[in-house]
Structures are given as C-alpha cells and as structure tokens.
N, C-alpha and C positions, 0 to 999 in steps of 0.2 A: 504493500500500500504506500508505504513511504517513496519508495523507487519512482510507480506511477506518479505521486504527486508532484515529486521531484521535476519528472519528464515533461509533465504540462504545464507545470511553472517555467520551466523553461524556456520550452516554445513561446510562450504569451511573453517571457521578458526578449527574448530573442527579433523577436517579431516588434516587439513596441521601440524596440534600441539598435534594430538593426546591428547585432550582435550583441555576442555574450561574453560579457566581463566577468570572470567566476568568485573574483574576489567582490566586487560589486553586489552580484548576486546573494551569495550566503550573508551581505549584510544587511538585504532588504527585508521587513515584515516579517513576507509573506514567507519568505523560506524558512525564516524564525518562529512563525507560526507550528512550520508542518513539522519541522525537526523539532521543535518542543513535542510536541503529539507523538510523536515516532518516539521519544526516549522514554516517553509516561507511559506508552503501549509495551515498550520494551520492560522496563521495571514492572509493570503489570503482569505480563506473560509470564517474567522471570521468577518471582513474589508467588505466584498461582503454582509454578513448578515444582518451586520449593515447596510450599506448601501440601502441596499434592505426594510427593516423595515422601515429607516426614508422615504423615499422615498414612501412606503404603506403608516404610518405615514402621512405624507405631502400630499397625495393625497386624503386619505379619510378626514383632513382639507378642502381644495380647493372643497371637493364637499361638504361639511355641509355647511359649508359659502355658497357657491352657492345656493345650494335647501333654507339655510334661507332669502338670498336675492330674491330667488322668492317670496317664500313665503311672505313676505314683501313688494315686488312691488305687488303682487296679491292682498293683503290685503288695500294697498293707492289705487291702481286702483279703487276697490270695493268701499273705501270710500269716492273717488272721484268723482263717478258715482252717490252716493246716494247724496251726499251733492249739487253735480250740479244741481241734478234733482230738489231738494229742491229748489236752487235758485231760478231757472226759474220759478217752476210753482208758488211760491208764490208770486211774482210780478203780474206775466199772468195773474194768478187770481182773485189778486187784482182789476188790468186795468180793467179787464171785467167786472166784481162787479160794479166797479165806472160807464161804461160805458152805461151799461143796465139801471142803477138807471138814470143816466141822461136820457136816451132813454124815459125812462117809467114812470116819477115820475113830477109831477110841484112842481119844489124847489125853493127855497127864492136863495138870491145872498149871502146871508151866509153861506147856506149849498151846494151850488156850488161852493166858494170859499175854503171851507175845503177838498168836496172832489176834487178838481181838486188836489191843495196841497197837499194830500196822493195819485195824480194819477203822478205828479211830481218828488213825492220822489221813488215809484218804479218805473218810467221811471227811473231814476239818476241809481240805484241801478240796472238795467239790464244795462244802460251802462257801467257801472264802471265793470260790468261782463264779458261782450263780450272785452272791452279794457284791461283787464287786461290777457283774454286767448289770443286773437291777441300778447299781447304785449309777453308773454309766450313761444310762438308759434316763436316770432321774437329771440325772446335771443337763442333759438336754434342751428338758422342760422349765428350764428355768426354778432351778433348784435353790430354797432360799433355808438356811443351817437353824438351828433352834438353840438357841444360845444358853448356855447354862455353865456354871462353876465347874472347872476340870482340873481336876489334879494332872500335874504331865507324866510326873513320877511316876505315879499308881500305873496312868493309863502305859507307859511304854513297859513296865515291868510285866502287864499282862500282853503285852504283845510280845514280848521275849519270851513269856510262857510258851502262847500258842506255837512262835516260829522253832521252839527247841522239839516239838514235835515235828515236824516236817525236817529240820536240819538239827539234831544234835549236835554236830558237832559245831554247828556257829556260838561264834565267840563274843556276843555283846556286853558293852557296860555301859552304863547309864549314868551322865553325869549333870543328875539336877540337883542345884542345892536345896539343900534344908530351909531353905526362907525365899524359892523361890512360888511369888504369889499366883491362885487360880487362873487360869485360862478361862477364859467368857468365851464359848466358843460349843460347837456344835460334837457332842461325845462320838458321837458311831462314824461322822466325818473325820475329825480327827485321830480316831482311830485309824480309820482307812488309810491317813497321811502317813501317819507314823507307822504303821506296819506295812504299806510299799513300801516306803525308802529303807525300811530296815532288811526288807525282804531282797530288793532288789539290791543294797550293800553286800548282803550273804551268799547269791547266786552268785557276781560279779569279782568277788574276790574267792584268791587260795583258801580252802580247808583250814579251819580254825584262827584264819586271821584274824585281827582285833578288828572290831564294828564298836564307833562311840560316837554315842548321840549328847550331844550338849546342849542346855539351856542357861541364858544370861538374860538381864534387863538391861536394853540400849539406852544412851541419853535421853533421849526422844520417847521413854517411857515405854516403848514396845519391847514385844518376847519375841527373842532371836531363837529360832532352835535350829542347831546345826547337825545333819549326820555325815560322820567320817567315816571312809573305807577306804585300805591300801589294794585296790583291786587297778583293771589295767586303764581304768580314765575312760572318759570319753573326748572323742577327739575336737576341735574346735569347731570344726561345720557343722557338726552334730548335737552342739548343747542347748540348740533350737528347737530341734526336732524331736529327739526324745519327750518331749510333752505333747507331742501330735496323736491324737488319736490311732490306736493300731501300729503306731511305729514301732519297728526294733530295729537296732543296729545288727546290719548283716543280713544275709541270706537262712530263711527259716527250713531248709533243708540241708544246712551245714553247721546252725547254730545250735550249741552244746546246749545253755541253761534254757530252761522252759518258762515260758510267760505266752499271756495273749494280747500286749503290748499296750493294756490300759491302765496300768499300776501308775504310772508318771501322768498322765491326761487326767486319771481321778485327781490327784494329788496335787497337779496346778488348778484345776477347776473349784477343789474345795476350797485353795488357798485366795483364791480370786473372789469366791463368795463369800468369804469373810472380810474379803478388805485387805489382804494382804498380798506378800511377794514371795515368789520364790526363783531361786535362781541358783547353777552350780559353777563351780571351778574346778580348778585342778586340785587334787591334792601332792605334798611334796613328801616323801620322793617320787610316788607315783598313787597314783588311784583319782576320786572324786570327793568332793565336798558339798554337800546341798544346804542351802540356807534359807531358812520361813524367817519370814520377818510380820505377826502379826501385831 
C-alpha cells in the first residue's frame, strides 16, 4: 500500500513540476502524510505479531503443563491403586492364615497368643487404613477440626504404642516438656499428624534408628513441634510434592516401604485447618526434619 501510494504521489508531483526532485519530494506533506501511515501500519502489524506469538507462546505452555499434570495424576492414581491393593490384601491374608490355622491346628496358649498378636497388629493396620481414607475423603468436604484441650505428650506416647505394634523395633523418644501447655486443637486430627510423620520417620529410616519428636513454645506464642529422623532425606524438588495427594517418591513397583501416599496430604491439610504450617528440611548429617508451627 505504501509502495502504490508512493507511485501516485509521484506521478501527480512529476506531472505538476515537470520532474522529480527526490529530495524535494520526501519533504512535501503529502509524502509525510503517507510515510507516517506506512510506519503506524508497520508498528501495528508488528505489535499484532508479537502479540499473537506470545499468546501461541502462552498457550502451547498452558497445554504442556496441562497434558504433564495429567500425566502425573494418571501416574499417582496408578500408584495408588497398586499400593492400596497391596494394603489390603496383605492384612486379608494375613487374618485368614491366622484364622484357618486356629480352625484346623491344636495349638498351645503360646502359639495362640503370638498368632492372635500378629492377627491384632493387621486388624490395627487395616484400621489405621480405612480411617485414614474416610479421614481423606472428609478434608475434601471442607473439613473444619473441633477444638479441644490436648495433651501432646499423652497423645504421641499413644501413638508410639500403637506404631510399636506394627514396627517393634522402631526407636522413638518423645521430647515434651513437663510445663509444656495444652494444645486447643482437634484430638483424632492431631492424632493423625503425629502418627504419619512418626510412621513415615520409621519406614524411611534404618532398623532401630532414633525417631525424636520435639515440642517448644516460639516467641510468637505458638507450638513448634518438630519430628526428627536420620533416614535418607528427601531430595529438594521433592519437598513440595510429598504433601500432594497420592504422591510417593519413586516408582510403586520398585519401592521397598508401603504406604498409599496420603499420610503427608492428611497431615498438611489438618495442619492448614487449624491455622497453621508445616514445612521440612534437611536433616544433618543426613535424613529429614518436619516442622508444625500451630
């Protein structure tokens, strides 16, 4: 367009002047009209390009993310499906083993005593299963805690109980002081916090390593409670994700410890309904540190 207008301006000064003086030309008006028009149409086009690209740009973003977020819950889902199944039947199993054997065998009171005791500990271990998906299933709904006076002591000594059924030989100590004051806070939630993080310290680390859960009062008037384990960390990219629903680090057909990857997802959700934070680091020399700040 510019070119054409050029060409007819031309001709018409050509014509009125009986030639074309080119430096004359480009300083009349009319050429400074159409060359202004011709640079604004330019910067227009230009502008639209641009725009137009980030905008391609930005959209094929929004669908990578996307397709990788599927591909991602598709991938938890799967590992969720497998690890569940796992749960379940290996309790099931269990019971039924024990059950039969009683059915069909004349055993002493000793060896009815051990196996009731490992029929016990996986009854415990399918409850702690189904309560922790019910409970899972409630944070959904918009889960609000029922607040009441909580000893931490009392409450993490009985969760040492229950986990010393399932893992004997875990190694926990509990270090709340003598004067440190009730927790306003919701009992059977806070349970659940403090028996993940202890649970998933005991998987995560060697056979009888120390597990120590700490409580202090911060300046700021809040309850710190910390749990330690010398186990192998988690690695930086990761200390995100672990609170995802269904997450586990690794592949759940090569991964050794069993979980169905919502012990950490209960555990920042009840901590979130209360008002509070939680968040982990490293521990030194090696392992993890989790910290509630309610």
């Amino acid at each position: 367009m510019f070119a054409a207008e050029k060409a007819l301006l031309e001709m018409r000064f050509t014509k009125k002047n009986q030639g074309l003086n080119e430096t004359l030309f480009k300083q009349t008006s009319e050429y400074q009209d159409i060359e202004n028009q011709w640079r604004k149409r330019r910067r227009m086009v230009v502008a639209e390009g641009l725009f137009f690209t980030a905008c391609l740009f930005f959209g094929l973003f929004i669908i990578n993310r996307s397709a990788n977020r599927e591909v991602s819950l598709t991938r938890q889902r799967r590992n969720f499906l497998l690890s569940i199944t796992h749960e379940l039947k290996s309790p099931i199993a269990s019971m039924r083993l024990i059950l039969e054997t009683i059915g069909k065998r004349e055993l002493s009171r000793a060896q009815l005593e051990h196996l009731c005791t490992n029929g016990v500990r996986d009854a415990t271990r399918l409850q702690n299963l189904v309560e922790s998906l019910l409970l899972a299933a409630r944070l959904e709904d918009n889960w609000r805690p029922l607040q009441e006076p909580v000893n931490l002591a009392a409450l993490a000594q009985a969760c040492v109980a229950g986990l010393h059924t399932r893992f004997p030989q875990a190694n926990i100590r509990i270090n709340v002081p003598d004067h440190f004051p009730p927790l306003h806070a919701d009992k059977a939630g806070l349970t659940s916090v403090v028996q993940n993080l202890l649970e998933n310290a005991v998987k995560y680390s060697p056979p009888g390593a120390l597990i120590t859960l700490t409580a202090e009062k911060t300046a700021a008037g809040k309850s710190k409670i910390r749990v330690l384990d010398p186990g192998n960390g988690i690695p930086d990219g990761e200390k995100k994700a672990i609170f995802e629903k269904f997450y586990r680090i690794g592949n759940e057909e090569t991964r050794n410890t069993t979980g169905t990857g919502l012990g950490l997802y209960i555990v920042q959700q009840v901590v979130k309904a209360h008002g509070g934070t939680i968040h982990v680091t490293d521990n030194k020399p090696k392992g993890a540190i989790f910290t509630i700040e309610l």
